[in-house]
C-alpha positions as CSV (number, residue, x, y, z in Angstrom):
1,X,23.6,-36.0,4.9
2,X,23.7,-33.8,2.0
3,X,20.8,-36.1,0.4
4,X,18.4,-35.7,3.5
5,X,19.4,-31.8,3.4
6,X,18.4,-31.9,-0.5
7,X,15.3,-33.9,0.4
8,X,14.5,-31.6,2.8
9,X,14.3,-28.1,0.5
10,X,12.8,-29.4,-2.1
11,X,10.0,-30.8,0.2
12,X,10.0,-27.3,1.6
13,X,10.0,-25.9,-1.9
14,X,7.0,-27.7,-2.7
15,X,4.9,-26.9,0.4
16,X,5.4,-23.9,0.0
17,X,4.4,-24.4,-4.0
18,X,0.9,-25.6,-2.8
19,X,0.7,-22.7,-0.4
20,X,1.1,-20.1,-3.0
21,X,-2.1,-22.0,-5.1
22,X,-4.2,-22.4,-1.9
23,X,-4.4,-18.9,-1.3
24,X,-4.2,-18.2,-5.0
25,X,-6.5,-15.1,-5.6
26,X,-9.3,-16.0,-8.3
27,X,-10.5,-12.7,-10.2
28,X,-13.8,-12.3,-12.0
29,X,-14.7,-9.2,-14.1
30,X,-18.3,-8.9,-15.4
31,X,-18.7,-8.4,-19.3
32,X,-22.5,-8.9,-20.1
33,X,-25.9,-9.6,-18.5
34,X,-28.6,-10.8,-19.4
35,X,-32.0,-12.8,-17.2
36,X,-30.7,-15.8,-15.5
37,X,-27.0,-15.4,-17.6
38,X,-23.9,-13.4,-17.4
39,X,-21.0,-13.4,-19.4
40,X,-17.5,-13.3,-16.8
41,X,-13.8,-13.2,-17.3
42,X,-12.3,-15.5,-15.0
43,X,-8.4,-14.9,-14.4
44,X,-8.0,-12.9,-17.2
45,X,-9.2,-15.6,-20.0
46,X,-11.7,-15.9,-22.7
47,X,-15.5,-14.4,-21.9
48,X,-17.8,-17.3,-20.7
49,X,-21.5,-17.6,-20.3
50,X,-22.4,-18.6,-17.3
51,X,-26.0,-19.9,-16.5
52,X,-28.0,-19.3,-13.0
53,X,-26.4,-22.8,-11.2
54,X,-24.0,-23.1,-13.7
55,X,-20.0,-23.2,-12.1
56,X,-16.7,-22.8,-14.0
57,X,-13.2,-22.2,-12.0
58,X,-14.8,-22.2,-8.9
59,X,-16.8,-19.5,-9.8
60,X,-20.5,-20.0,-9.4
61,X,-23.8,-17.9,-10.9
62,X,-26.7,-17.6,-8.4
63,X,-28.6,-14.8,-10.1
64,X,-28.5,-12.5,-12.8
65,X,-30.6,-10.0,-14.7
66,X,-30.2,-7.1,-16.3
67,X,-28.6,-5.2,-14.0
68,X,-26.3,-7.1,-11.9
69,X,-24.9,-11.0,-11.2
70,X,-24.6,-12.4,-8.0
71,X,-21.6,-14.8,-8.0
72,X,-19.8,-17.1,-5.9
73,X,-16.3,-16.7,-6.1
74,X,-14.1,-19.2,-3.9
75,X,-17.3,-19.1,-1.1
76,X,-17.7,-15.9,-0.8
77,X,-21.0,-14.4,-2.5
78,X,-20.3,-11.0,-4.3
79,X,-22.8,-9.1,-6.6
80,X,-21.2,-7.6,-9.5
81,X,-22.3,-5.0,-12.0
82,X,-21.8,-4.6,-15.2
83,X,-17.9,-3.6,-15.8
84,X,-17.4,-4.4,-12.3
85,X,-14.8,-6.9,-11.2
86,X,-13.8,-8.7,-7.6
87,X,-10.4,-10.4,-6.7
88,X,-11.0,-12.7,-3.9
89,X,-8.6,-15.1,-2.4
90,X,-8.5,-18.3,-1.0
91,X,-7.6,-17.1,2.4
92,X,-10.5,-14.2,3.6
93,X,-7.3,-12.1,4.4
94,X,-6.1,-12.3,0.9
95,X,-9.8,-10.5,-0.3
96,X,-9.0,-7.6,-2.7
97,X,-11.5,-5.3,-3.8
98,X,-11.2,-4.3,-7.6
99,X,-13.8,-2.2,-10.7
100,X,-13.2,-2.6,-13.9
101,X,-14.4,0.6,-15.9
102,X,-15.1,1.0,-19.8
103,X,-13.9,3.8,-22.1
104,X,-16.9,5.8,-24.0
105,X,-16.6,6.9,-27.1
106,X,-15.2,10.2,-26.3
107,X,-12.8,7.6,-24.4
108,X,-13.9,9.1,-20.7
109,X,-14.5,6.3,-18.0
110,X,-18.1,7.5,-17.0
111,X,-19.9,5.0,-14.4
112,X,-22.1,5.1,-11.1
113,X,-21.3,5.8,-7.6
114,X,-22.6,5.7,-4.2
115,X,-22.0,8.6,-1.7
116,X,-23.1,7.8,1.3
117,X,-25.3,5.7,-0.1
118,X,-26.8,8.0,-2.7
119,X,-26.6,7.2,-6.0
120,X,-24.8,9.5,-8.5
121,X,-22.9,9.4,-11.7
122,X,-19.3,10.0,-12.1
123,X,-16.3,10.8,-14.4
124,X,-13.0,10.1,-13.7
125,X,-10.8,12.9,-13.7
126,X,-7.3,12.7,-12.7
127,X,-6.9,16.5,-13.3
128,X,-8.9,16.8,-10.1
129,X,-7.0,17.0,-6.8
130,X,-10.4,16.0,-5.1
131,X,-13.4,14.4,-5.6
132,X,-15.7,17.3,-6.6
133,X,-19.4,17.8,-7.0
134,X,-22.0,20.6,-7.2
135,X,-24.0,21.6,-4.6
136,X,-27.6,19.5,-5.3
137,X,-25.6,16.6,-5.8
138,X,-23.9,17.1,-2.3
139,X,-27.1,17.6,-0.5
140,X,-28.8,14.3,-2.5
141,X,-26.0,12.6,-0.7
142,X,-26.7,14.4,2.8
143,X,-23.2,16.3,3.0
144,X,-23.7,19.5,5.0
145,X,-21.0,20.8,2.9
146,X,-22.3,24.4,4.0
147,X,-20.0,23.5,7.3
148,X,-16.8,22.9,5.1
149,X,-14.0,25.0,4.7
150,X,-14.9,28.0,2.1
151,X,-12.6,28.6,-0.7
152,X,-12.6,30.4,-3.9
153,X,-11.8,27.7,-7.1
154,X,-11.4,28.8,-11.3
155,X,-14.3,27.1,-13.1
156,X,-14.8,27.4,-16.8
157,X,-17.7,29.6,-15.7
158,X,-15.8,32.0,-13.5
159,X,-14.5,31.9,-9.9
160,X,-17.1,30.1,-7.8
161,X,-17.1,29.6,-3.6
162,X,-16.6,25.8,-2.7
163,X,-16.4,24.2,0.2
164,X,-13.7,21.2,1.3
165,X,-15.7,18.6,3.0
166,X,-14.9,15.2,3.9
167,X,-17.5,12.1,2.0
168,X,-17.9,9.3,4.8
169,X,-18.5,6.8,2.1
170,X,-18.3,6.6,-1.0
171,X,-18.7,3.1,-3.3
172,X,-18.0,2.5,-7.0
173,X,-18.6,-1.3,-7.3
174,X,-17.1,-3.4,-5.1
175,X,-14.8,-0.5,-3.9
176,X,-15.3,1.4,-0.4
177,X,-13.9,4.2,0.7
178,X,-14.5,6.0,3.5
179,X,-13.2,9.5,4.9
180,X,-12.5,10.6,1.2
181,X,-11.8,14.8,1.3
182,X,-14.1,16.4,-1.2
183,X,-14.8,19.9,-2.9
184,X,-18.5,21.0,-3.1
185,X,-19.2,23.8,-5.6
186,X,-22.2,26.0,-5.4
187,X,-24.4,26.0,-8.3
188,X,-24.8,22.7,-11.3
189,X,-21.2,22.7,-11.7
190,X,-20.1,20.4,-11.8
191,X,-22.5,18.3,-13.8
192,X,-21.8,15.1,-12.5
193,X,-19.2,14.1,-9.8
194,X,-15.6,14.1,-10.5
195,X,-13.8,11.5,-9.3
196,X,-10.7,13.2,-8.6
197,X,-6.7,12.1,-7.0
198,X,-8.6,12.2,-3.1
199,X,-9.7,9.1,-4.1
200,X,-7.7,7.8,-7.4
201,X,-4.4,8.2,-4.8
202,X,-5.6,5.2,-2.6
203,X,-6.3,2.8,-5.8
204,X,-4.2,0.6,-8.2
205,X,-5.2,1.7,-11.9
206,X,-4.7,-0.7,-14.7
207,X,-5.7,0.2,-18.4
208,X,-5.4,-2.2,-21.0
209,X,-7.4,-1.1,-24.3
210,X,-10.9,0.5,-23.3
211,X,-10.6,-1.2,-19.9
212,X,-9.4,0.4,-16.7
213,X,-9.2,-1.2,-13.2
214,X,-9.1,0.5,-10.0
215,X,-8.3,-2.0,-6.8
216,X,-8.3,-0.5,-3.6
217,X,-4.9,0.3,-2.0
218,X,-6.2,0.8,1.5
């Protein structure tokens, strides 16, 4: 009895054991492009060059250029940037959505965004409490921030009128967020959008080195 009892966790153990690599998630960051090659991270390892058609880790290269690599990565196809990462797992429940940002000299994390579908450059500024942006950037990104909540906000230039709106959308990579609550200040300041704790609160952020990785928390 105490055999087939033995016999029985340790076949349990084991099922579950292949379980936990089937649904294993398979991460990919982007390190370089190039026409018809991109250079990946797969798991965490050693750069690799991949070639359009060319496979490693279950990781496959349909297109690349310049500007971006479209991948498949355990089935699912995901287009990548570079600096931009994607966790996806075995199981479509398991997907994870993940950016990998690089340091500048100054050592600010400065990339692109997408507001609402409007393209705009950010810094990432944890001193923020919101997401903030100036006015010309908010209209780009068709915010009627002019039906926000006025308040008066301390700017290196003086006290300034903003307005607390709410950003339907906003994508950095493979990372959406929607309903993310944002400051609008009147005027060019500031110059660029800040990406502030409205939206760092609902992401994981990893830094090793000059890399930093923000996966979406919900």
């Amino acid at each position: 009895m105490k055999l087939h009892a033995v016999s029985r966790i340790m076949a349990f153990t084991i099922g579950m054991l292949a379980t936990s690599i089937c649904i294993a998630d398979t991460q990919v960051n982007v390190v370089g492009l190039f026409s018809n090659k991109a250079v990946v991270i797969i798991n965490g390892g050693k750069p690799k060059t991949l070639s359009v058609g060319q496979t490693s880790e279950g990781v496959k290269l349909l297109a690349a250029d310049s500007k971006a690599a479209t991948l498949q990565i355990e089935g699912k196809t995901k287009q990548l940037g570079m600096g931009q990462a994607a966790s996806v797992g075995g199981n479509s429940t398991n997907a994870i959505s993940s950016v990998t940002l690089y340091a500048d000299a100054q050592g600010h994390f400065v990339s692109d965004c997408q507001i609402n579908g409007a393209s705009l450059k950010f810094l990432l500024d944890t001193g923020a409490t919101t997401v903030a942006l100036n006015s010309g950037d908010a209209k780009f990104a068709n915010i009627d921030y002019k039906r926000g909540i006025p308040v008066q906000v301390g700017t290196a230039n003086g006290v300034v009128t903003a307005y607390r709106v709410t950003i339907a959308n906003l994508k950095i990579g493979a990372v959406t967020l929607s309903q993310v609550e944002a400051s609008v200040l009147e005027g060019g300041s500031p110059s660029i959008v800040l990406l502030g704790m409205s939206a760092l609160n609902r992401l994981d952020i990893k830094r090793q080195d000059i890399a930093l990785t923000l996966t979406k928390k919900y």
